[in-house]
C-alpha positions in Angstrom: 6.4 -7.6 -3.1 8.6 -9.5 -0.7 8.2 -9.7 2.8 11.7 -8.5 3.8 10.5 -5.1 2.4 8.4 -4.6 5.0 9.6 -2.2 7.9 9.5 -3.2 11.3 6.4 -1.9 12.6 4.4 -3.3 9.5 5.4 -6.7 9.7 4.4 -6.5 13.8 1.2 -5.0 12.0 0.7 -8.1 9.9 1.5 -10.7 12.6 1.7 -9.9 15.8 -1.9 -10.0 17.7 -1.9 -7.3 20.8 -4.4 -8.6 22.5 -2.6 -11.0 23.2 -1.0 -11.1 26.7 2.3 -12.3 25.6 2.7 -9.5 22.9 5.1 -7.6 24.6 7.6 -10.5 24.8 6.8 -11.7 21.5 7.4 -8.3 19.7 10.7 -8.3 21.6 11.9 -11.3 20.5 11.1 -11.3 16.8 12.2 -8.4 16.4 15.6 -9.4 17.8 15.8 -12.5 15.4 14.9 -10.5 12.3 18.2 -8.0 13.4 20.1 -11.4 13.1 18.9 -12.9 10.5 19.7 -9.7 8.6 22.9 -9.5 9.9 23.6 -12.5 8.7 22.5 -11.6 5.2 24.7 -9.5 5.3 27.8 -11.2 6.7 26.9 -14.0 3.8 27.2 -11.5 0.6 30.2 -9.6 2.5 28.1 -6.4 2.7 30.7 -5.0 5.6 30.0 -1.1 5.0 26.0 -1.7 5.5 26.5 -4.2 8.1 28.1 -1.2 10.3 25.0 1.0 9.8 21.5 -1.0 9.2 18.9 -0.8 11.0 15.9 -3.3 11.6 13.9 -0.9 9.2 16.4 -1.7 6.4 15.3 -3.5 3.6 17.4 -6.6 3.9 16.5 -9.8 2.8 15.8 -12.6 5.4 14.1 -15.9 5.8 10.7 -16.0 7.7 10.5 -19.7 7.9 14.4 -19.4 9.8 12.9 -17.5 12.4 9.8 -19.2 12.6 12.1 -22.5 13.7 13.8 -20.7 15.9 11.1 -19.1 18.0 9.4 -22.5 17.9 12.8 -24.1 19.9 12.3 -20.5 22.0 9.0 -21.8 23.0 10.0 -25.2 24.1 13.1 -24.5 25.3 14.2 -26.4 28.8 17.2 -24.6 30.6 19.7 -26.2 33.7 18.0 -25.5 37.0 19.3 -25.8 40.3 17.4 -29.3 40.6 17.5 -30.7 36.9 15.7 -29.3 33.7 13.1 -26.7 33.8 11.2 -24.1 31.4 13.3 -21.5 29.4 12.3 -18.0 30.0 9.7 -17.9 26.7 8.6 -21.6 26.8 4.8 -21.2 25.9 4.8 -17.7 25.8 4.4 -17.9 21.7 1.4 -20.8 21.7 -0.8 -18.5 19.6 2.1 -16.3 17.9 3.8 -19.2 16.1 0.3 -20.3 14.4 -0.4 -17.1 13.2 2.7 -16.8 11.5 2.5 -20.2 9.9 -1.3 -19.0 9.3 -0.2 -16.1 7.3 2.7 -17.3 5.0 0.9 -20.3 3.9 -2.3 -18.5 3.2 -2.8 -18.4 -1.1 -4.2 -15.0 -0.8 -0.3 -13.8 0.5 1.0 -15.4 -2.1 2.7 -12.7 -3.7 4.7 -12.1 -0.3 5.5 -15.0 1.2 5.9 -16.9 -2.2 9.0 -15.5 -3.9 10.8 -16.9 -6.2 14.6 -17.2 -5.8 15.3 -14.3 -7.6 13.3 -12.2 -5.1 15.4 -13.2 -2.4 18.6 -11.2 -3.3 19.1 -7.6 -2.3 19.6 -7.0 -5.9 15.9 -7.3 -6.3 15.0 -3.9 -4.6 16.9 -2.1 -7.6 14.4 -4.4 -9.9 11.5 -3.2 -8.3 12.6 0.5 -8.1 13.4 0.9 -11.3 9.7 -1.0 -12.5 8.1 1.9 -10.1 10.2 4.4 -10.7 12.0 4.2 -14.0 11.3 7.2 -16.6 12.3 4.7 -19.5 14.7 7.6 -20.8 17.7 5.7 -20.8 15.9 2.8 -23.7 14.6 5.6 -25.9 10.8 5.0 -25.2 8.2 6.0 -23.2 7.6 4.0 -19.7 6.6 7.2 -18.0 3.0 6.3 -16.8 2.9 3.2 -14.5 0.1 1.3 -14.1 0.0 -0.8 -10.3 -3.5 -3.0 -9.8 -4.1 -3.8 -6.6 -7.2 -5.7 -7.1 -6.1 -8.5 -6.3 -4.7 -8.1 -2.4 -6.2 -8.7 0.5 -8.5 -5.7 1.9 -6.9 -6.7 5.2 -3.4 -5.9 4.1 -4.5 -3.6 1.4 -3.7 -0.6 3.4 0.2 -2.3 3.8 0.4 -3.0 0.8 0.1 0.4 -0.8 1.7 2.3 2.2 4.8 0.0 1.3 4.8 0.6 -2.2 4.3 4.7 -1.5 7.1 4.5 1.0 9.9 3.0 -1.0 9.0 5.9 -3.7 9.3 8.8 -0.9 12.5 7.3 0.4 13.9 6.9 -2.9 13.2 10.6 -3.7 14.2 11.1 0.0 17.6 9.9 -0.3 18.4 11.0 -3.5 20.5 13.6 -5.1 18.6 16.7 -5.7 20.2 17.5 -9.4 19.3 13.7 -10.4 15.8 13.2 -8.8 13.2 13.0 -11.4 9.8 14.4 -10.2 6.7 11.6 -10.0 2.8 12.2 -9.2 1.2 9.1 -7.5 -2.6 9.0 -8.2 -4.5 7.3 -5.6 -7.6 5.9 -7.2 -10.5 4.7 -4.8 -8.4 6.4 -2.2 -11.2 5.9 0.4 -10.4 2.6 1.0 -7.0 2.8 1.8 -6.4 6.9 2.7 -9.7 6.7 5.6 -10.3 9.1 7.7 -8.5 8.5 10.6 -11.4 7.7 13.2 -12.3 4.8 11.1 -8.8 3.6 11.2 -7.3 0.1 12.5 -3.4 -0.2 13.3 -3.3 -1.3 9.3 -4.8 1.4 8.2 -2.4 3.7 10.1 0.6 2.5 9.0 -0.3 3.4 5.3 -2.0 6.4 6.4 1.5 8.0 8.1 3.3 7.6 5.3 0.7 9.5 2.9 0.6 12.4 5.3 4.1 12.7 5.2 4.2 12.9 1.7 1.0 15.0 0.8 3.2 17.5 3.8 6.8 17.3 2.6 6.8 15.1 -0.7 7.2 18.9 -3.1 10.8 18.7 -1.6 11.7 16.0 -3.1 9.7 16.0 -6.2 6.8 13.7 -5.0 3.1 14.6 -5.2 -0.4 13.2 -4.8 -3.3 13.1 -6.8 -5.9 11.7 -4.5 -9.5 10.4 -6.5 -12.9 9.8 -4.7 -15.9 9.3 -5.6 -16.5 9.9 -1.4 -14.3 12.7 -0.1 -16.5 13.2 2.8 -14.4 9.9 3.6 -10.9 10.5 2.6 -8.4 11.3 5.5 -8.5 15.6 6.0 -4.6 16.3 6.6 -4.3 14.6 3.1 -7.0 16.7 1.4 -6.0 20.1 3.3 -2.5 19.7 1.4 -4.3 19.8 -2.0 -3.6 23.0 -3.9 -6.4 22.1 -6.5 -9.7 20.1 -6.5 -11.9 19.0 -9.8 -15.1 18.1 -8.5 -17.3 16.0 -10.9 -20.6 15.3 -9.8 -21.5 14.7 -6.3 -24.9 14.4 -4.8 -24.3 13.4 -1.3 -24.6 16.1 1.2 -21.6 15.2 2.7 -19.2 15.5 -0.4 -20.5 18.4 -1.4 -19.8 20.3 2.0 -16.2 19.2 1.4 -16.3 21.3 -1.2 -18.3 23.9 -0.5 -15.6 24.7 2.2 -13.1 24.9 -0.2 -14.7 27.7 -1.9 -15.3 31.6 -1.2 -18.1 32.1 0.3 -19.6 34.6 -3.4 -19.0 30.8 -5.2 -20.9 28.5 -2.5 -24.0 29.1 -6.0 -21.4 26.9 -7.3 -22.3 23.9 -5.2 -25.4 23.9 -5.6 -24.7 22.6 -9.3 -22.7 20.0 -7.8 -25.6 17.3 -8.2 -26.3 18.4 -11.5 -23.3 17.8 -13.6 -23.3 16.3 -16.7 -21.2 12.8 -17.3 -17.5 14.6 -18.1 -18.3 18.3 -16.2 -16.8 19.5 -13.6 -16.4 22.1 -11.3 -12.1 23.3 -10.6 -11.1 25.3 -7.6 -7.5 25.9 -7.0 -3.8 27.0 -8.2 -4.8 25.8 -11.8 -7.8 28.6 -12.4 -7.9 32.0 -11.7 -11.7 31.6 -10.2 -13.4 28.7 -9.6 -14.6 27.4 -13.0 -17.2 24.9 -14.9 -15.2 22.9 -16.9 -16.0 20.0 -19.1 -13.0 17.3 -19.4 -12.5 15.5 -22.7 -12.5 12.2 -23.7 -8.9 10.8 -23.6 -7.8 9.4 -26.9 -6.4 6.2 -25.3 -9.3 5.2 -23.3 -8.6 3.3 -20.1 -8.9 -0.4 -19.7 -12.0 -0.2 -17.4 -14.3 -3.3 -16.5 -17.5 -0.4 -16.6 -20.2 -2.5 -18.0 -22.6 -0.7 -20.8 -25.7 -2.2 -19.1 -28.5 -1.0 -21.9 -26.1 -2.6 -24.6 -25.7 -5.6 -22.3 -29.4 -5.8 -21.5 -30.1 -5.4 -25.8 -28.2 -8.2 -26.8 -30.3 -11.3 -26.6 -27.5 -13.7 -27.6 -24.8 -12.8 -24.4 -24.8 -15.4 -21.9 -22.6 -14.9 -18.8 -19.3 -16.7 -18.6 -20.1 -18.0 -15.0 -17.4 -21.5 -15.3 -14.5 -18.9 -15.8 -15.9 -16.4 -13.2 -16.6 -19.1 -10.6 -12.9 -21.1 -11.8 -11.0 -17.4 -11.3 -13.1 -17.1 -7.8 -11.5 -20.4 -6.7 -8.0 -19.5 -7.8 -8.2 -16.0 -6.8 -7.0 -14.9 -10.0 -8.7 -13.0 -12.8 -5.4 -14.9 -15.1 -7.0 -18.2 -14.6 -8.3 -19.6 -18.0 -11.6 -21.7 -17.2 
């Protein structure tokens, strides 16, 4: 996931620090040299026709490290006074902006942003990634329908980015599509607590991603996009999100909390319903909705491709006497930040 693909306001998300009481001029000027660094993307690859009509939101390839030297010559800049040389009109006004950006791109954990490989670096590559997202697999004869996308592995302090970015370039896709050849796609948000919140305990991350799920759980059936959010807290998942859900399967629940989300859902002759909320077996569950004429005990199968889950059988664990933990290759993966790494 490449930097460049970032919009405008997420990028000033990732970098900028508003506390800061240079902010103001140091949101202005990078987002001035990212305009020109993109327009001179474009000027390089002879891209005339989107030259005329980008935007700073566009996903155009630039260089961070390019504007990273020039806001550093920004800040020490000396201009011609009317007695000899004296202090350009940002000289020290990026001291703590210019560290943070170094900061951020050289940080391992941002690796898979800041750390491209060539490849990467081409407008080409947002077709790539599209089609890895997006693709229905149709055209190769064989099935590349469900897409699996771990996010595991990122930050939880850009999590929220991260995700937001990935559900944005879907919607626009769809958005900008033709209606005859736009192929419908359901994004299920696992764990969708920690990155679909409730929006008093949001930061400015958290907001970013949060805007562009409300827009799609609100307008995404236009243009064949639709959520399945999955919680084991819905007490804590954002409420404009959930109020846009036409069904609900509730497995079992037994905070209070979680089951009043529910419980509202419900007429008030089904609120007995609830009450059997804590008492679910493993695989029952309780559907409200479109789907079912009445709300309705269910119980779900077993899928015959089971999912590649890390769930640990603890009695088995706990029976086998001869299991020893693999600590070397834990605490070697720890280290590396990768669960690849071979200890």
């Amino acid at each position: 996931m490449p930097y460049w693909l970032l919009n405008y306001e997420e990028l000033l998300t990732l970098f900028l620090d508003r506390s800061d009481q240079n902010a103001p001029n140091q949101a202005m000027v990078f987002s001035k040299l990212i305009s020109e660094c993109k327009r001179e993307y474009l000027r390089e690859i002879g891209a005339n026709d989107i030259l005329e009509n980008f935007t700073i939101d566009s996903p155009i390839p630039f260089e961070i490290r390019d504007i990273i030297s020039k806001i550093e010559e920004l800040n020490e800049q000396m201009v011609a006074g009317a007695r000899g040389e004296k202090q350009g009109p940002y000289f020290g006004k990026f001291d703590r902006f210019i560290p943070r950006l170094k900061a951020k791109i050289e940080d391992k954990r941002y690796g898979f942003l800041f750390s491209a490989n060539e490849e990467n670096k081409h407008q080409s590559y947002l077709n790539a990634l599209a089609y890895k997202l997006m693709g229905t697999g149709i055209a190769e004869n064989i099935n590349k329908g469900v897409k699996i996308i771990d996010f595991s592995e990122v930050p939880s302090d850009i999590l929220p980015i991260i995700v937001g970015l990935v559900a944005r370039i879907i919607f626009q896709i769809q958005f900008w599509g033709e209606k005859e050849k736009i192929h419908p796609i359901l994004m299920i948000c696992d764990e969708a607590h920690l990155y679909l919140p409730k929006k008093e305990n949001t930061d400015s991350v958290e907001k970013k991603s949060l805007e562009i799920f409300e827009r799609i759980a609100k307008e995404g059936r236009k243009y064949g996009v639709t959520l399945c959010v999955v919680s084991q807290r819905p007490s804590d998942v954002n409420k404009t999100i959930l109020s846009q859900c036409n069904n609900f399967i509730s497995m079992r629940l037994t905070n209070s909390d979680d089951q009043m989300v529910v419980k509202k859902l419900m007429p008030d002759s089904m609120g007995g319903l609830v009450e059997s909320l804590p008492l679910l077996d493993t695989g029952e569950a309780i559907v409200v909705g479109d789907a079912v004429l009445l709300p309705t005990r269910i119980r779900v199968k077993m899928p015959n491709n089971k999912p590649n889950s890390r769930t640990i059988a603890f009695w088995d664990k706990w029976s086998n006497t001869e299991t020893e933990n693999d600590i070397d290759s834990a605490i070697n993966n720890m280290i590396n930040q990768s669960k690849n790494q071979i200890g």
